[in-house]
C-alpha positions in Angstrom: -9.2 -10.3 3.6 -7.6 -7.0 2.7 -4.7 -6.4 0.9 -2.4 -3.3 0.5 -1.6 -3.2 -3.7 -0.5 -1.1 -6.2 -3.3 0.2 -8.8 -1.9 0.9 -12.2 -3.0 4.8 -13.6 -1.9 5.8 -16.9 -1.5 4.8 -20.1 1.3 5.9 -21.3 3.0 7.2 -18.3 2.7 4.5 -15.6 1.4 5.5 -12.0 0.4 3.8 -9.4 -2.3 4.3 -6.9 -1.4 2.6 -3.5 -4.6 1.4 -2.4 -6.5 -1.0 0.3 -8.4 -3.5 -1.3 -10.4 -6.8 -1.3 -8.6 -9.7 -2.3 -11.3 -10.7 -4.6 -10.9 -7.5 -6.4 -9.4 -7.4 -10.3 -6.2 -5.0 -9.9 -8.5 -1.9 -11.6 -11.3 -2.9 -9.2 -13.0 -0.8 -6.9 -10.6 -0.1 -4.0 -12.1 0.6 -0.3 -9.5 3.6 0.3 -6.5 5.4 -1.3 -3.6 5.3 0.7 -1.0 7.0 -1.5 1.1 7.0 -4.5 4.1 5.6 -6.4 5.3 7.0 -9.5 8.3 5.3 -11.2 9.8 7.3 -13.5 9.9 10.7 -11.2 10.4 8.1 -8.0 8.3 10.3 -6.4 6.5 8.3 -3.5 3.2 9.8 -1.3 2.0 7.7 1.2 -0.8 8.4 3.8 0.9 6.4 6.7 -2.0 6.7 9.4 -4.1 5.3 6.7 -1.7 2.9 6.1 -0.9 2.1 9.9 -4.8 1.4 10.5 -5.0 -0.9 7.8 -2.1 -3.1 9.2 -3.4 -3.1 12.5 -6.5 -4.6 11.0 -4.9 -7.5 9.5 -4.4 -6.4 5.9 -1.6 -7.6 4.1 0.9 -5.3 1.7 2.2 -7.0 -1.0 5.9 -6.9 -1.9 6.4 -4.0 -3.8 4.0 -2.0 -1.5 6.1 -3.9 1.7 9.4 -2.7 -0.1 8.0 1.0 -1.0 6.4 1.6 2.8 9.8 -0.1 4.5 12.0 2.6 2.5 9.6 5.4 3.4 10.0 4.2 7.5 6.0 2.7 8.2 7.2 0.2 9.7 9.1 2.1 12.7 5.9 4.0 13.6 4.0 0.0 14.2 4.0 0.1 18.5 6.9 -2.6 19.2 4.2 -5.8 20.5 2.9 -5.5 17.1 3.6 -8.0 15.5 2.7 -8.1 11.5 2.9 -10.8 9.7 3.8 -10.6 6.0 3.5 -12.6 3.0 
């Protein structure tokens, strides 16, 4: 199963990577694709949303931070309206 998680970048200066990966994974594991970014302390916010869109339709599942994050940034208007996602 695929899950849609935030990677942690930085030492010092947190960032995180918004990316698709295996459940099985560790949280610095190897990620099957970027899908965008989230940085805290600028709250600055990228996210590829076709990227994002083909992972749902797939069955992957964000968590709640990325759910919250993708849900302010509008991701979940663009789903067609008989798809139905279900979320942790």
């Amino acid at each position: 199963m695929v899950k849609l998680r935030l990677k942690r970048c930085g030492r010092k200066q947190r960032i995180y990577r918004i990316v698709a990966i295996d459940v099985r994974s560790r949280r610095e594991g190897r990620d099957l694709r970027k899908v965008g970014f989230y940085d805290p302390i600028k709250n600055q916010i990228y996210l590829n949303v076709p990227a994002i869109l083909y992972f749902l339709e797939k069955g992957a599942q964000p968590t709640g931070t990325v759910h919250d994050i993708s849900k302010r940034a509008g991701v979940f208007t663009e789903l067609r309206p008989n798809q139905q996602i279900k979320f942790n």
